[in-house]
C-alpha positions as a Markdown table, in Angstrom:
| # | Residue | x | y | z |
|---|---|---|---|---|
| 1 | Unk | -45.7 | -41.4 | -12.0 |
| 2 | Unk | -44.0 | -44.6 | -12.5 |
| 3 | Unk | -42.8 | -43.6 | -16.2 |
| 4 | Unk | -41.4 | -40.1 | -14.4 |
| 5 | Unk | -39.5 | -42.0 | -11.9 |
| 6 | Unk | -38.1 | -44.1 | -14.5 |
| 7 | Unk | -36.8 | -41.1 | -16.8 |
| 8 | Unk | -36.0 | -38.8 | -14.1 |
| 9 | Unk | -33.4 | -41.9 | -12.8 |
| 10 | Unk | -32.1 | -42.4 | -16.5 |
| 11 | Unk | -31.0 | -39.1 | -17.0 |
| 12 | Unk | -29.5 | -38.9 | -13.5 |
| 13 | Unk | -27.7 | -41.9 | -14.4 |
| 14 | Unk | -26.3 | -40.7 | -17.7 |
| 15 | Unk | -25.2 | -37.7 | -16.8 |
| 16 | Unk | -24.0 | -37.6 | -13.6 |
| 17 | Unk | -22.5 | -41.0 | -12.4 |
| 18 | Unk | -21.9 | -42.6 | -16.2 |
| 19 | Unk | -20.3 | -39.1 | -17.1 |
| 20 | Unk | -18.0 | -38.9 | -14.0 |
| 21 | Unk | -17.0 | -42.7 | -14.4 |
| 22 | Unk | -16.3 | -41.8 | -17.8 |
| 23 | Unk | -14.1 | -38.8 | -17.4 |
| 24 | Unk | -12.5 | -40.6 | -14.5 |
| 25 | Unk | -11.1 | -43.5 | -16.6 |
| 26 | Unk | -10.2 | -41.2 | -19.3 |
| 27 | Unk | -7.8 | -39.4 | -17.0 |
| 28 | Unk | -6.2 | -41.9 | -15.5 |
| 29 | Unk | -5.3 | -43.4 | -19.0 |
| 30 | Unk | -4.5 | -40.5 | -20.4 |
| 31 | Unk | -2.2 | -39.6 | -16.9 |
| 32 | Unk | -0.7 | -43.3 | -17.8 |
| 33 | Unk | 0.4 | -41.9 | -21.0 |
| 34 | Unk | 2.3 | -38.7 | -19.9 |
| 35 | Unk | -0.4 | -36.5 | -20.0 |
| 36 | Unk | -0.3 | -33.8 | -16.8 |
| 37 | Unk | -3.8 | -33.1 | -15.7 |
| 38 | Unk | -4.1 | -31.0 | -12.5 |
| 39 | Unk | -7.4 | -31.5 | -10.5 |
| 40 | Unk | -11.2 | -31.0 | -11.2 |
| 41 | Unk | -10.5 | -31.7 | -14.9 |
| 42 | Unk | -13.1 | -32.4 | -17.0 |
| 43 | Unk | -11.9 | -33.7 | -19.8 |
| 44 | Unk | -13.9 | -35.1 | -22.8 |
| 45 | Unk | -13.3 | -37.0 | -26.0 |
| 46 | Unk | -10.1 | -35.8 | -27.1 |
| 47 | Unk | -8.1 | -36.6 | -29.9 |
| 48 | Unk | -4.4 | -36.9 | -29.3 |
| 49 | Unk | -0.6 | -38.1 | -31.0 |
| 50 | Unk | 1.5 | -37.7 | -28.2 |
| 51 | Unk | 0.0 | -36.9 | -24.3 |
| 52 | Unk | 3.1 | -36.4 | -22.7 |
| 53 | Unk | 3.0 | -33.4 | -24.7 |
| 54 | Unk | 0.1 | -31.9 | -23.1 |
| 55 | Unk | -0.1 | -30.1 | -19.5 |
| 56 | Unk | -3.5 | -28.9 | -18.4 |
| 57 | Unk | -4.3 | -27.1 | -15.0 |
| 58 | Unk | -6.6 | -27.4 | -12.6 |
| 59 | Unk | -10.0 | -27.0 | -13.4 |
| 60 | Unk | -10.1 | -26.7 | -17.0 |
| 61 | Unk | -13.3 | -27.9 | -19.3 |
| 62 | Unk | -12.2 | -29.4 | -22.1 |
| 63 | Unk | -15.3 | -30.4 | -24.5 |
| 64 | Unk | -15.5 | -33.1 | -27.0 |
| 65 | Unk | -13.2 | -34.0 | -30.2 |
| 66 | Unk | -10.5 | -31.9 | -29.9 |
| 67 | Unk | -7.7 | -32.5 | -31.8 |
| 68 | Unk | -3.9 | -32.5 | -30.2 |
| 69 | Unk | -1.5 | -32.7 | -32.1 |
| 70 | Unk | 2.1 | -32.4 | -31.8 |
| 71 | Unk | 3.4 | -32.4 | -35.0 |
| 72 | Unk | 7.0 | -33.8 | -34.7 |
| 73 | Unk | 9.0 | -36.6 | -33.5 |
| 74 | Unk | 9.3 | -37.7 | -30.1 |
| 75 | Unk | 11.2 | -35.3 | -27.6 |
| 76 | Unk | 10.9 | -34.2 | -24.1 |
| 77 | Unk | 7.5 | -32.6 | -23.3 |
| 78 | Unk | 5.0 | -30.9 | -22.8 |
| 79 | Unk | 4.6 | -28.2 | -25.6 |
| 80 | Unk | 1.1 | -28.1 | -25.8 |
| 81 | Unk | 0.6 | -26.1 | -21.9 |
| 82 | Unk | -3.0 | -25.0 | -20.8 |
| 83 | Unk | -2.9 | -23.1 | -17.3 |
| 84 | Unk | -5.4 | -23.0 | -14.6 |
| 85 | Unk | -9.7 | -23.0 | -15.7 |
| 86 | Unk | -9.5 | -22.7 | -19.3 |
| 87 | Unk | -12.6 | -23.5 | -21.6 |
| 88 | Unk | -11.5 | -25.5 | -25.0 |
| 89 | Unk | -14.5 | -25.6 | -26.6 |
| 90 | Unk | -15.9 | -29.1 | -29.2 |
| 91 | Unk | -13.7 | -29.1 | -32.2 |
| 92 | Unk | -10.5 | -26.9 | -31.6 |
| 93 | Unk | -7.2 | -28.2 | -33.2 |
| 94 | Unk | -3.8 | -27.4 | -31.7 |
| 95 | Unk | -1.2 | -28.2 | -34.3 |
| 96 | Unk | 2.0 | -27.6 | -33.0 |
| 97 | Unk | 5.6 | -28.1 | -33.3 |
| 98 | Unk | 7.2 | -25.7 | -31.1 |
| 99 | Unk | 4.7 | -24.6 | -28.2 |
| 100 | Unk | 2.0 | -23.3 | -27.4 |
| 101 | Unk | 1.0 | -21.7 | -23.9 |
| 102 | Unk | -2.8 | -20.8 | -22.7 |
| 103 | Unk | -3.1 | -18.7 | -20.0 |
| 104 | Unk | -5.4 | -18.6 | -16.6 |
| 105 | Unk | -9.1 | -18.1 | -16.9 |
| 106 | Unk | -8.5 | -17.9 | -21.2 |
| 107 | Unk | -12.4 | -19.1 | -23.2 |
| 108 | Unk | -11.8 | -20.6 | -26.2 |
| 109 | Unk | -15.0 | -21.3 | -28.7 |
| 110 | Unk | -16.0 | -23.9 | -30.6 |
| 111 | Unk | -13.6 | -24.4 | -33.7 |
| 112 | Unk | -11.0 | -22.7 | -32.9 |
| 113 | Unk | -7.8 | -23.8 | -34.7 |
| 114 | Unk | -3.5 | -23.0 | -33.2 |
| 115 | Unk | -0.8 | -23.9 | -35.7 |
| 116 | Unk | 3.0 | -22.4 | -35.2 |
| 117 | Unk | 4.6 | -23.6 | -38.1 |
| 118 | Unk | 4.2 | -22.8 | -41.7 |
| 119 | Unk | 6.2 | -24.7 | -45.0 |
| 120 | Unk | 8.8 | -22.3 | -46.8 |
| 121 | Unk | 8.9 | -20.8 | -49.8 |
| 122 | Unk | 12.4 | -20.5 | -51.1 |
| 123 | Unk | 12.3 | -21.1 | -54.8 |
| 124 | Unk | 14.7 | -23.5 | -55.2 |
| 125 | Unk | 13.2 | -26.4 | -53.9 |
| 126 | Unk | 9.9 | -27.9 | -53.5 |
| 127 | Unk | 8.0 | -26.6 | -50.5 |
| 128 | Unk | 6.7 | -29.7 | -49.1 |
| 129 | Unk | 10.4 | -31.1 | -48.4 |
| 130 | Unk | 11.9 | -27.6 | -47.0 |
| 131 | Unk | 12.5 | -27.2 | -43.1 |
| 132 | Unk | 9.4 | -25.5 | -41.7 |
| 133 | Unk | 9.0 | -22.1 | -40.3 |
| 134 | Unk | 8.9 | -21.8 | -36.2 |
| 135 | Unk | 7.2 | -19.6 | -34.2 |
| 136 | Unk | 5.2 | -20.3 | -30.4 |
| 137 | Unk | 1.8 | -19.4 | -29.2 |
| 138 | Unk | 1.2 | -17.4 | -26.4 |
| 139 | Unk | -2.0 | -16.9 | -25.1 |
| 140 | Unk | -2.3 | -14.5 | -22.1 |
| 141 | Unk | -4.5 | -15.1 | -19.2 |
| 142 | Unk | -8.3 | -14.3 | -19.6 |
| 143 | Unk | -8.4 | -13.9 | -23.5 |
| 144 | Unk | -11.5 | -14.4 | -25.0 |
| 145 | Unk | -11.9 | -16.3 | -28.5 |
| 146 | Unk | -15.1 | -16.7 | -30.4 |
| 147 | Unk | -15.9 | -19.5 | -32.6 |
| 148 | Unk | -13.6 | -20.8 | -35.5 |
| 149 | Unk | -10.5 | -18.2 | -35.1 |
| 150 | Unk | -7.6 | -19.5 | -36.5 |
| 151 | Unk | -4.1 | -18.4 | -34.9 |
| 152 | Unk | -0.8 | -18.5 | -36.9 |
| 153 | Unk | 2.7 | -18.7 | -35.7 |
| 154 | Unk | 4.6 | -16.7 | -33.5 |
| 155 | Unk | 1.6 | -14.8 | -32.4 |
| 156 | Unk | 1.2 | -13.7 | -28.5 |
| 157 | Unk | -2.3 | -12.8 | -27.5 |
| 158 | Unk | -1.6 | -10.4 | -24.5 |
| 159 | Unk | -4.2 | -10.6 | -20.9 |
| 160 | Unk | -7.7 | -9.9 | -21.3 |
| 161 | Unk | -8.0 | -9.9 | -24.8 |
| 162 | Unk | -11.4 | -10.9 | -27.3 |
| 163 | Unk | -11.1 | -11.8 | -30.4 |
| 164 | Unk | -13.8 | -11.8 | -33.0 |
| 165 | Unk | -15.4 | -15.2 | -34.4 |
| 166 | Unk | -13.8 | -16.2 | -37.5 |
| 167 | Unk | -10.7 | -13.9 | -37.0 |
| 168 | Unk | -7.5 | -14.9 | -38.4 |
| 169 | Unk | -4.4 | -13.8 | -36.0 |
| 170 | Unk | -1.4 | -12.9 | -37.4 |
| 171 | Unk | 0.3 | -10.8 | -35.5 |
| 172 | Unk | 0.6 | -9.7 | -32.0 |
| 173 | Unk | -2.9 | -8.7 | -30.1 |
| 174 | Unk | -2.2 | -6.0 | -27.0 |
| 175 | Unk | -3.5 | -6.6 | -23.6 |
| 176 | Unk | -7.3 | -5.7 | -23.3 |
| 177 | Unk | -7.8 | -4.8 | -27.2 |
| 178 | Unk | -10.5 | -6.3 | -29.5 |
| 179 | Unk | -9.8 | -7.5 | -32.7 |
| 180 | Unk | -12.1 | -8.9 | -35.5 |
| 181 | Unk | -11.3 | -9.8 | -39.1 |
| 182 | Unk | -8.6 | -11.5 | -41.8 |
| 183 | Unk | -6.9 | -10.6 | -41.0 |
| 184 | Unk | -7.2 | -9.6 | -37.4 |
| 185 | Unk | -7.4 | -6.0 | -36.7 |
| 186 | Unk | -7.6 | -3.5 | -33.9 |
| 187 | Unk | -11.7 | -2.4 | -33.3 |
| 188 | Unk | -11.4 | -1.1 | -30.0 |
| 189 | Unk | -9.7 | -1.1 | -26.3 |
| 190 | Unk | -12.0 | -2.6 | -23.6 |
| 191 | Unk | -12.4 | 0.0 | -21.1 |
């Protein structure tokens, strides 16, 4: 009985105060740093170059080790703009330069990867010195990704939208259609 007590406390330990203590410092450093974070956050190990560059709403669920990263010099923020409860799941990369916007109630899986810029490819110089190519994110609200999709630049996802694990996104994605594939392409309307 004794040895139940004893486990039973050690897991509510862990998880519940340690957890909360944990997520409670995290914010208010991160908060220190520029980040906006709107209430009931939970906000776990993140990976980030510039937090002022990063607005989330209220009641999002951020998982562990994702990766923010604004990729640029200093200027005036945020760029990097998550809206009211949004799900990022463990391991998503936002690699931005311009911006990238996530609207209410949006689920994003595991993996899942945002960049909106791209290297040219004019001939006449070498591509990794050529001004890059622009192009925001914009993520309506309730969109639905599934594990490891990868979006490119200039793309807007429009409201209620699912996209297909491992899709790439290229192009625009209506309201309420279902795309799957590289790269991403029309299966069906939800109805």
């Amino acid at each position: 009985m004794s040895k139940y007590l004893f486990q039973q406390s050690f897991f509510i330990i862990r998880f519940r105060y340690y957890t909360k203590c944990v997520h409670f410092f995290r914010k208010k450093w991160y908060s220190l740093l520029g980040m906006k974070i709107g209430k009931q956050i939970q906000l776990g190990k993140i990976v980030v170059n510039w937090p002022h560059q990063i607005s989330l709403g209220d009641n999002c669920i951020l998982e562990h080790n994702i990766h923010f990263k604004f990729d640029g010099i200093w200027q005036q923020g945020p760029s990097i703009i998550l809206r009211e409860n949004v799900f990022v799941g463990t391991g998503c990369e936002f690699n931005i330069s311009k911006s990238i916007h996530i609207g209410k109630y949006s689920m994003i899986a595991s993996g899942c990867k945002f960049i909106d810029h791209d290297h040219g490819t004019a001939l006449n110089e070498s591509m990794n010195v050529q001004r890059p190519v622009l192009g925001a994110i914009v993520i309506g609200d309730e969109v639905w990704m599934g594990v490891n999709c990868v979006v490119l630049k200039g793309v807007t996802i429009g409201r209620g939208a699912v996209v297909a694990a491992g899709s790439v996104v290229i192009k625009d994605v209506g309201e309420y259609e279902i795309v799957g594939g590289v790269p991403a392409k029309l299966l069906k309307k939800r109805i």
